[in-house]
N, CA, C and O atoms as a Tinker XYZ file with bonds, in Angstrom:
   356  protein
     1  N     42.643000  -60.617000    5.884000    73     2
     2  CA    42.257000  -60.850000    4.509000    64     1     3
     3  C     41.065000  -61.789000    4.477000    63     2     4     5
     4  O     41.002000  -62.684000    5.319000    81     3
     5  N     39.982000  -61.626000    3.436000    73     3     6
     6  CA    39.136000  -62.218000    3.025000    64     5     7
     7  C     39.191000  -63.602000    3.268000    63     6     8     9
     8  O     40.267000  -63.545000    3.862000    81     7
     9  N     38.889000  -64.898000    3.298000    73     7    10
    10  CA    38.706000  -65.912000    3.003000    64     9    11
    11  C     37.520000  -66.421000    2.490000    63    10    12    13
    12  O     37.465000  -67.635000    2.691000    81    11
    13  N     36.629000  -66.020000    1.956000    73    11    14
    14  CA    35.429000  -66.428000    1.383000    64    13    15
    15  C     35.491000  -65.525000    0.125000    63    14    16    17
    16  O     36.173000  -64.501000    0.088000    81    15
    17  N     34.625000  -66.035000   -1.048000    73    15    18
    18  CA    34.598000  -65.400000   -2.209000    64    17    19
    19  C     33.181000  -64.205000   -1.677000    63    18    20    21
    20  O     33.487000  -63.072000   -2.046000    81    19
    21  N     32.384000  -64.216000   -1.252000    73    19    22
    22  CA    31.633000  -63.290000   -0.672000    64    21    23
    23  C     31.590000  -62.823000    0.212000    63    22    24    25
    24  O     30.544000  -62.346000    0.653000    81    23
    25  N     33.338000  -62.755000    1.150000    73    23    26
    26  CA    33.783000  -61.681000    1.698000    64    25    27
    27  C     34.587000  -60.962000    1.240000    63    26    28    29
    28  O     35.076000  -59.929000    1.698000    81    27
    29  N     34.775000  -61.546000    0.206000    73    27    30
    30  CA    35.501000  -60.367000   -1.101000    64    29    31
    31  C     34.930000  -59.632000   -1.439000    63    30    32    33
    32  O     35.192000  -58.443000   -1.260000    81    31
    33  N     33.559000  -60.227000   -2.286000    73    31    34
    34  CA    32.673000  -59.434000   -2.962000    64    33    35
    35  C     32.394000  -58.295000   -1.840000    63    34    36    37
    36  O     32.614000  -57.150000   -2.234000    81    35
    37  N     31.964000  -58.429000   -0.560000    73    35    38
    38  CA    31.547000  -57.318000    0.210000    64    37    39
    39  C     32.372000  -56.328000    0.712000    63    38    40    41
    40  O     31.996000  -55.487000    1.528000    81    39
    41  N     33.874000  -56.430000    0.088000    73    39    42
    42  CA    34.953000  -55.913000    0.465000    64    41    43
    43  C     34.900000  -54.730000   -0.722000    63    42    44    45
    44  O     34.938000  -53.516000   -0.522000    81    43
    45  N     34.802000  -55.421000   -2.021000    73    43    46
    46  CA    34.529000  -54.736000   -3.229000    64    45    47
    47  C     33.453000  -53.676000   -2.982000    63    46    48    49
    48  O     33.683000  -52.477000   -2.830000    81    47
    49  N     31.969000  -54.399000   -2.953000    73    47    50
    50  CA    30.844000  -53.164000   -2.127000    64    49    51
    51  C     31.228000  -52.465000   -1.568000    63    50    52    53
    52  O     31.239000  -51.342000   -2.072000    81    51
    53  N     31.930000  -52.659000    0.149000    73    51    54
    54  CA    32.011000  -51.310000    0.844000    64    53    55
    55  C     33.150000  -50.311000    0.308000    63    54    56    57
    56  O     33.287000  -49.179000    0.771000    81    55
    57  N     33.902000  -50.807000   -0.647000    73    55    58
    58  CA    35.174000  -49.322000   -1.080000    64    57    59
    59  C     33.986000  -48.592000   -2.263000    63    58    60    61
    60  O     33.745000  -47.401000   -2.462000    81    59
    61  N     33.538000  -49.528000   -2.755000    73    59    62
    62  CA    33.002000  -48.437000   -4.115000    64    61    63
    63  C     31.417000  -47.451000   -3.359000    63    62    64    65
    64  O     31.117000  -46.282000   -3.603000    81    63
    65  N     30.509000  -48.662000   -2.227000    73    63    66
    66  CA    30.183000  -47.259000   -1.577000    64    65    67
    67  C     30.664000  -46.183000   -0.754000    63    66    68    69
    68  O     30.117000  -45.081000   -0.769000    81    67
    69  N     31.770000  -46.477000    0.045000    73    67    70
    70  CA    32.443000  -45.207000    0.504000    64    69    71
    71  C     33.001000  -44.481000   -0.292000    63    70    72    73
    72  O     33.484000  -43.439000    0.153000    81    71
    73  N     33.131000  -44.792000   -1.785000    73    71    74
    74  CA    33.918000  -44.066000   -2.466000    64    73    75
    75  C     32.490000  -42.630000   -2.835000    63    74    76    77
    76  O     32.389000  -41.419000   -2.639000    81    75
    77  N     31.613000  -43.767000   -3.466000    73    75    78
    78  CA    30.225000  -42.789000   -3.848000    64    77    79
    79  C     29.842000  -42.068000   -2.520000    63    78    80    81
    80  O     29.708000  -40.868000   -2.760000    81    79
    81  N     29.649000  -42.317000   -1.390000    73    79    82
    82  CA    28.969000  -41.176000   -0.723000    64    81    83
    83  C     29.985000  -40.148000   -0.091000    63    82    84    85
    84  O     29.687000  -39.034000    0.340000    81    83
    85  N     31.399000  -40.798000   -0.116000    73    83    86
    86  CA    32.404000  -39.558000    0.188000    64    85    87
    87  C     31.681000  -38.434000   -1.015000    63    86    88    89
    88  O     31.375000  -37.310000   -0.617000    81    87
    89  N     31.444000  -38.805000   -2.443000    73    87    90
    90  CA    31.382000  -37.850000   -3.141000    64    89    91
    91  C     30.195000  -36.857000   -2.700000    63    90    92    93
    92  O     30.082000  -35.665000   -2.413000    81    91
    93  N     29.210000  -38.215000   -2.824000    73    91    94
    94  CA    28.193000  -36.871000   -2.549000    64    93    95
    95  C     27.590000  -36.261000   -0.969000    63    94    96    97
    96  O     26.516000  -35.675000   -0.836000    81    95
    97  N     28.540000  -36.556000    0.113000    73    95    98
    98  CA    28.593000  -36.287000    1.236000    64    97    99
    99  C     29.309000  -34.387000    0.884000    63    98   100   101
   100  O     28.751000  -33.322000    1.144000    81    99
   101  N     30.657000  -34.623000    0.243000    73    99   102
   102  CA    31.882000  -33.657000   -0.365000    64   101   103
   103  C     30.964000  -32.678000   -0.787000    63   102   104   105
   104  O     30.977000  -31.542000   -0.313000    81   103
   105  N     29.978000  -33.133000   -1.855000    73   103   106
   106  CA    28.979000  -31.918000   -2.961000    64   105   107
   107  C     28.112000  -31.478000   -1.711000    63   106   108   109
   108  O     28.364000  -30.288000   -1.522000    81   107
   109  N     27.309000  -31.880000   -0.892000    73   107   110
   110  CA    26.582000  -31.566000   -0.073000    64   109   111
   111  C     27.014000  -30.231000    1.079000    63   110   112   113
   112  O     26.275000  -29.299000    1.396000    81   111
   113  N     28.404000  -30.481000    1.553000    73   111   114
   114  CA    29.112000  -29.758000    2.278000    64   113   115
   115  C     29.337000  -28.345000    1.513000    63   114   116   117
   116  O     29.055000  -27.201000    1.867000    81   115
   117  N     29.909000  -28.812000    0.408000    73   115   118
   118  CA    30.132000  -27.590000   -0.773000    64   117   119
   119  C     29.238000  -26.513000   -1.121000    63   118   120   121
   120  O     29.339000  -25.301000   -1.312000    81   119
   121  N     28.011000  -27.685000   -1.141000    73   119   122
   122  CA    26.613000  -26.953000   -1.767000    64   121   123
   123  C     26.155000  -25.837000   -0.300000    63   122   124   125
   124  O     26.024000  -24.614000   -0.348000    81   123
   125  N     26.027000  -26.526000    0.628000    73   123   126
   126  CA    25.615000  -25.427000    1.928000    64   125   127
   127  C     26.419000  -24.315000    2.088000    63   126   128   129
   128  O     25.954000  -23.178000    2.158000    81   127
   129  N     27.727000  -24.600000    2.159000    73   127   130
   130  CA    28.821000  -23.190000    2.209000    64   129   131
   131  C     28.910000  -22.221000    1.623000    63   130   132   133
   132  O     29.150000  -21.078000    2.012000    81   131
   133  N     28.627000  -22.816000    0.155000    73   131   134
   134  CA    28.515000  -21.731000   -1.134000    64   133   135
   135  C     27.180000  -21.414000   -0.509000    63   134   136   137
   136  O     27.443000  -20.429000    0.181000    81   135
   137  N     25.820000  -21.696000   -0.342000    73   135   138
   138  CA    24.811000  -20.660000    0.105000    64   137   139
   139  C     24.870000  -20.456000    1.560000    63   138   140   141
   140  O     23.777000  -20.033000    1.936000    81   139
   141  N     25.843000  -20.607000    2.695000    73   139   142
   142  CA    25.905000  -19.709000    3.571000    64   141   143
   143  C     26.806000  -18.542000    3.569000    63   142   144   145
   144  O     26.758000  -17.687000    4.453000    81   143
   145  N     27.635000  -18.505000    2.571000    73   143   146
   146  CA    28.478000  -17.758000    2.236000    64   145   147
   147  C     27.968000  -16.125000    1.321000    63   146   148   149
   148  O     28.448000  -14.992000    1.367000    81   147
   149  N     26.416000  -16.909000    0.293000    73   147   150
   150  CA    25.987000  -16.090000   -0.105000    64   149   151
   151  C     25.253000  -15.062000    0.816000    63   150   152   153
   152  O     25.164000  -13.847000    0.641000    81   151
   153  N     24.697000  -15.892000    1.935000    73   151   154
   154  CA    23.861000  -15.550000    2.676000    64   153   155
   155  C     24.565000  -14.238000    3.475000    63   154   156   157
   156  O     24.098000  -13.101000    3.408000    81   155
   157  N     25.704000  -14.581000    4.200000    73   155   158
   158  CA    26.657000  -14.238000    4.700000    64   157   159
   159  C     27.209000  -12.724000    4.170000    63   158   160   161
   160  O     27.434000  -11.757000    4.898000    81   159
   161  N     27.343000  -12.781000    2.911000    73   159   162
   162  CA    27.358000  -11.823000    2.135000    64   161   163
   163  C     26.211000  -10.729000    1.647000    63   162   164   165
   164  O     26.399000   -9.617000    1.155000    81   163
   165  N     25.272000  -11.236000    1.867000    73   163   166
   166  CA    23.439000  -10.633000    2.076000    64   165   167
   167  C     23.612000  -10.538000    0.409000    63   166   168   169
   168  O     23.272000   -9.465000   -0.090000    81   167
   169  N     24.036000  -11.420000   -0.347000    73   167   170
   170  CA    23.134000  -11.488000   -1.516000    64   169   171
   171  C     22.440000  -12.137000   -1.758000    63   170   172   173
   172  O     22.633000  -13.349000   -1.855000    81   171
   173  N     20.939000  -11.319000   -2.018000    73   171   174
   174  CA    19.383000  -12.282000   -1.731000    64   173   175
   175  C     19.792000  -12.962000   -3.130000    63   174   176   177
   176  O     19.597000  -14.178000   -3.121000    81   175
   177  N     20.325000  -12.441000   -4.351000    73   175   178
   178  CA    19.601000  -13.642000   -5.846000    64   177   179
   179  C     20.368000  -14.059000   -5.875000    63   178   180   181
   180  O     20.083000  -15.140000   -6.391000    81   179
   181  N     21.583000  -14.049000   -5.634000    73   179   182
   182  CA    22.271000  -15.714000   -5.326000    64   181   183
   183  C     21.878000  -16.296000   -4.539000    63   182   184   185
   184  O     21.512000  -17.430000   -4.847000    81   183
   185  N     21.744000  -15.888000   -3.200000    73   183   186
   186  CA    21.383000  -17.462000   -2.339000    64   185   187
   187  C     19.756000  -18.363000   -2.594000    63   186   188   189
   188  O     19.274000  -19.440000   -2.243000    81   187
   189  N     19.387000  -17.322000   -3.310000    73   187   190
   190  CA    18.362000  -17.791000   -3.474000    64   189   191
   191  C     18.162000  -18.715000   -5.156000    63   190   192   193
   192  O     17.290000  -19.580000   -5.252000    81   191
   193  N     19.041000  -18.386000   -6.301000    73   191   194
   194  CA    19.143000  -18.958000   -7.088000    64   193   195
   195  C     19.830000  -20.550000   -6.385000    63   194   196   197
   196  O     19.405000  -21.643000   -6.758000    81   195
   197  N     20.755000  -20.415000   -5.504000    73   195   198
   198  CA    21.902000  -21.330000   -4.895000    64   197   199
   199  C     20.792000  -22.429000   -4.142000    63   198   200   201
   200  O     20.827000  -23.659000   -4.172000    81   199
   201  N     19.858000  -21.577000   -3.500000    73   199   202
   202  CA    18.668000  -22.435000   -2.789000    64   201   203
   203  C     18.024000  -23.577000   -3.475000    63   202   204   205
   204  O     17.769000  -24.626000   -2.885000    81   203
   205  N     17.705000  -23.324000   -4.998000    73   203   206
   206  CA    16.750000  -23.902000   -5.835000    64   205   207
   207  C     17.814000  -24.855000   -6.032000    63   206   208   209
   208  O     17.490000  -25.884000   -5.439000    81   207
   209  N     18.860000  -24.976000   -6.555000    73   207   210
   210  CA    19.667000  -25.904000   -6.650000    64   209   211
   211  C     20.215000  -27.159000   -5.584000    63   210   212   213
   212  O     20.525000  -28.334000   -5.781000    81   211
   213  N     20.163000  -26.205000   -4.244000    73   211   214
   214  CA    20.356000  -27.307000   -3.334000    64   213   215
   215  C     19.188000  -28.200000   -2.675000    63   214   216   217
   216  O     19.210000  -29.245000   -2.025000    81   215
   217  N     17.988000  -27.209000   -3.190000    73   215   218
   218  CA    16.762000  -28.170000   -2.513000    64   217   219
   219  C     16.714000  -30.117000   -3.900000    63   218   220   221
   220  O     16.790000  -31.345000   -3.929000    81   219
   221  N     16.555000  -29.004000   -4.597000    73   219   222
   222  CA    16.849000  -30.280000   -6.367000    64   221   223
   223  C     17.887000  -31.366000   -6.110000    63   222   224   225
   224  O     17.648000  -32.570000   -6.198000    81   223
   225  N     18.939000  -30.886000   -5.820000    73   223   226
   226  CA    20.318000  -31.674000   -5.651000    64   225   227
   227  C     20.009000  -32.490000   -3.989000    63   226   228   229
   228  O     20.715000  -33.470000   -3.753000    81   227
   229  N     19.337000  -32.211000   -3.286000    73   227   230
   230  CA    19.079000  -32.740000   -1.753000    64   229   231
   231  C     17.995000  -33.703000   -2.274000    63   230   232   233
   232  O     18.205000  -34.905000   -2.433000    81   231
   233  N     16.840000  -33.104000   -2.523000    73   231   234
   234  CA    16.214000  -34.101000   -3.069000    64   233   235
   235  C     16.370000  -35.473000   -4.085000    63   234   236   237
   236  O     16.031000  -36.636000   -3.867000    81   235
   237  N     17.009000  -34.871000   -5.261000    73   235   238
   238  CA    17.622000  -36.048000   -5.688000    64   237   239
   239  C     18.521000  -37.190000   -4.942000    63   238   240   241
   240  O     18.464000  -38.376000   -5.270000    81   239
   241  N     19.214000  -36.776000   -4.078000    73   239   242
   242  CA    19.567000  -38.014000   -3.141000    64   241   243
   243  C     18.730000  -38.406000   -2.206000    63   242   244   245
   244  O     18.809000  -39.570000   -1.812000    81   243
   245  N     18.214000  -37.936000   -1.915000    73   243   246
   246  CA    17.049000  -38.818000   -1.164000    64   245   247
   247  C     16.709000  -40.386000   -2.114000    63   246   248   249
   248  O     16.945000  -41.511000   -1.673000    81   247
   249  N     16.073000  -40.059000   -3.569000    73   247   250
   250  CA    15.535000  -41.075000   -4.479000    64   249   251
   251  C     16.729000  -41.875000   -4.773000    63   250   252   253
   252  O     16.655000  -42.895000   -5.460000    81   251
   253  N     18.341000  -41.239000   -4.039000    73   251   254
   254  CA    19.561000  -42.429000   -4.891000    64   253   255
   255  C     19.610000  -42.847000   -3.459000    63   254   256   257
   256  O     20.180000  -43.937000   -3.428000    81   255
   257  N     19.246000  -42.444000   -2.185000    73   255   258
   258  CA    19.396000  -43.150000   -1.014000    64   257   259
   259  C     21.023000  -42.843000   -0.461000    63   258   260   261
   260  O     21.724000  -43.569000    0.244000    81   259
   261  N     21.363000  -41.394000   -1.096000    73   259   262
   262  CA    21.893000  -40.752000   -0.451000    64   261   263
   263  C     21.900000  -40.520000    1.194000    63   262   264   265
   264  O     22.360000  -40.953000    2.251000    81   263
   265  N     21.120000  -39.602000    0.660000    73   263   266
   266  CA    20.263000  -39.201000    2.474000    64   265   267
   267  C     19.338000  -39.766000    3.088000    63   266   268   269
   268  O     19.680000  -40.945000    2.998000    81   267
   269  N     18.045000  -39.742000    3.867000    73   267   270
   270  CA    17.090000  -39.772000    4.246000    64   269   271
   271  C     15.836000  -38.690000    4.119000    63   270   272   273
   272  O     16.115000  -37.495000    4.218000    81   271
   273  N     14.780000  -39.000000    3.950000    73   271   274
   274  CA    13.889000  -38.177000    3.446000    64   273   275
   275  C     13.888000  -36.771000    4.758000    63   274   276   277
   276  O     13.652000  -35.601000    4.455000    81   275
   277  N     14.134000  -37.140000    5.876000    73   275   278
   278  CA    13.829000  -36.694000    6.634000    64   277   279
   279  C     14.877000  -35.701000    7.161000    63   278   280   281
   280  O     14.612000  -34.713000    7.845000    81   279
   281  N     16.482000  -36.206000    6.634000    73   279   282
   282  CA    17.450000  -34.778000    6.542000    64   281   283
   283  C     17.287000  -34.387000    5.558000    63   282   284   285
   284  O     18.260000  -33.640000    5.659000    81   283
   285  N     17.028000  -34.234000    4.870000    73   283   286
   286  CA    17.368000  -33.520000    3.400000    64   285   287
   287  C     15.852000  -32.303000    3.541000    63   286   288   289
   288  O     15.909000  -31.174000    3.053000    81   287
   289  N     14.773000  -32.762000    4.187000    73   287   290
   290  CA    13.947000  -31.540000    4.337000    64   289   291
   291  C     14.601000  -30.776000    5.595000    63   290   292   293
   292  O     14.578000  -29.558000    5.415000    81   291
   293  N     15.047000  -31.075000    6.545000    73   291   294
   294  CA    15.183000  -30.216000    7.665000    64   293   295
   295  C     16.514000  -29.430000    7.183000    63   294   296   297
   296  O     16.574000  -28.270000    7.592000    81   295
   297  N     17.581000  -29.872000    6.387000    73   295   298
   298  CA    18.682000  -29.423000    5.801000    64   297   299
   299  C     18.383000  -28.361000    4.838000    63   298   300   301
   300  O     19.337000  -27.629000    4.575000    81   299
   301  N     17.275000  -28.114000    4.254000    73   299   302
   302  CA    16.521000  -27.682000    3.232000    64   301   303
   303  C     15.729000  -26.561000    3.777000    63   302   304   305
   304  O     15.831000  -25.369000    3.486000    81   303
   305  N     14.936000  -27.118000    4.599000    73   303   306
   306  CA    14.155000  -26.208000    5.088000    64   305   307
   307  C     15.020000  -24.925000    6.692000    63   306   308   309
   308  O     14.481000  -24.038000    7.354000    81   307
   309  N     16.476000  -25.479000    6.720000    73   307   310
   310  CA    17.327000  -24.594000    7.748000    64   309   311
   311  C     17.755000  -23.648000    7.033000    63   310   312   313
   312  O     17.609000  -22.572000    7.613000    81   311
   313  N     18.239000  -23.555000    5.990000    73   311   314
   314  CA    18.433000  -22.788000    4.821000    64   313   315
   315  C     17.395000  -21.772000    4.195000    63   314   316   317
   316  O     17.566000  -20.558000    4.082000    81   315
   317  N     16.474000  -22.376000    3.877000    73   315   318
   318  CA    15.683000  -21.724000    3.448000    64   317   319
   319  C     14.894000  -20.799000    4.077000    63   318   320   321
   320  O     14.267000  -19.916000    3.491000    81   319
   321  N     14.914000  -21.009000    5.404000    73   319   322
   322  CA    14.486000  -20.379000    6.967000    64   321   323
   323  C     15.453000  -18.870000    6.655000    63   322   324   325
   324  O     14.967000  -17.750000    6.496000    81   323
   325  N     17.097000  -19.271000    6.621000    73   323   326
   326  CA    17.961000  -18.442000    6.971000    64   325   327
   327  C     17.467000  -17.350000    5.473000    63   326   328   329
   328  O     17.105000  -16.191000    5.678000    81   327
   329  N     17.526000  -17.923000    4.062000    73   327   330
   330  CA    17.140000  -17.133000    3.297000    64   329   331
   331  C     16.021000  -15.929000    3.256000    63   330   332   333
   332  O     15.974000  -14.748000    2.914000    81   331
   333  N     14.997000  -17.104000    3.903000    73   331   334
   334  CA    14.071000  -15.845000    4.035000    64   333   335
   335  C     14.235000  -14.505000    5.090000    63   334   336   337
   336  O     13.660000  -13.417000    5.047000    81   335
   337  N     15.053000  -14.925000    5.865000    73   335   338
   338  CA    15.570000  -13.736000    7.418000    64   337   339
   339  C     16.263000  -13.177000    6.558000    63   338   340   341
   340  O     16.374000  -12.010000    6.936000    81   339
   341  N     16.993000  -13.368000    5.277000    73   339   342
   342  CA    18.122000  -12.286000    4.740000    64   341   343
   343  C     17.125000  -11.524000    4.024000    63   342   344   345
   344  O     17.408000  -10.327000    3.975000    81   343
   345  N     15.954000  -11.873000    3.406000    73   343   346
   346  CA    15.076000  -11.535000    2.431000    64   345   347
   347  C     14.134000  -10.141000    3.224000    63   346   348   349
   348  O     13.821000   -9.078000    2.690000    81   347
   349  N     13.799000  -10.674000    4.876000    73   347   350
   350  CA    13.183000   -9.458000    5.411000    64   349   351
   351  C     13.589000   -8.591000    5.918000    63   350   352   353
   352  O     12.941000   -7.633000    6.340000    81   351
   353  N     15.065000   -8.804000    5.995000    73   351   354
   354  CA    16.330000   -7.880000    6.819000    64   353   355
   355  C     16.325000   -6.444000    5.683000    63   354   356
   356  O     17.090000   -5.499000    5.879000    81   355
C-alpha cells in the first residue's frame, strides 16, 4: 500500500490509464478484424469503406497519444496494401 499522498495519486493515474487504453487498444483489435474479415470475404466496398474509418480512427490516436505516429501508418498502410491485392485480384 501507498504511503505517500503522491503515491496514491499515481496509483489513481495508472488504473484510469490502463483503463483508457485497454479501451482503445480493444477498438483497435476490433477495427482490424472487422476489415480482415471483410477482406477475407473479398468484399472490395466494405473493406474499403471499413479502411477509411480505420485510417481516421488510427490517426486520431496518434493526436490522443494512443499510438505512435509511426504504428498507426505501418498498421494503416498493411491493410491498405492487403486492400488493394483484393482490389486487383
Amino acid at each position: 500500500m501507498a504511503n505517500h499522498k503522491s503515491a496514491e495519486k499515481r496509483i489513481r493515474q495508472t488504473k484510469k490509464r490502463t483503463e483508457r487504453n485497454r479501451y482503445y487498444k480493444t477498438r483497435i483489435k476490433n477495427m482490424t478484424r472487422a476489415l480482415n474479415e471483410a477482406i477475407e470475404a473479398k468484399e472490395l466496398d466494405k473493406a474499403q469503406e471499413l479502411l477509411k474509418q480505420v485510417n481516421q480512427n488510427f490517426h486520431s490516436y496518434v493526436s490522443k497519444g494512443i499510438l505512435t505516429k509511426n504504428t498507426a501508418a505501418r498498421k494503416v498502410s498493411r491493410l491498405n496494401a492487403s486492400v488493394k491485392k483484393l482490389a486487383h485480384a
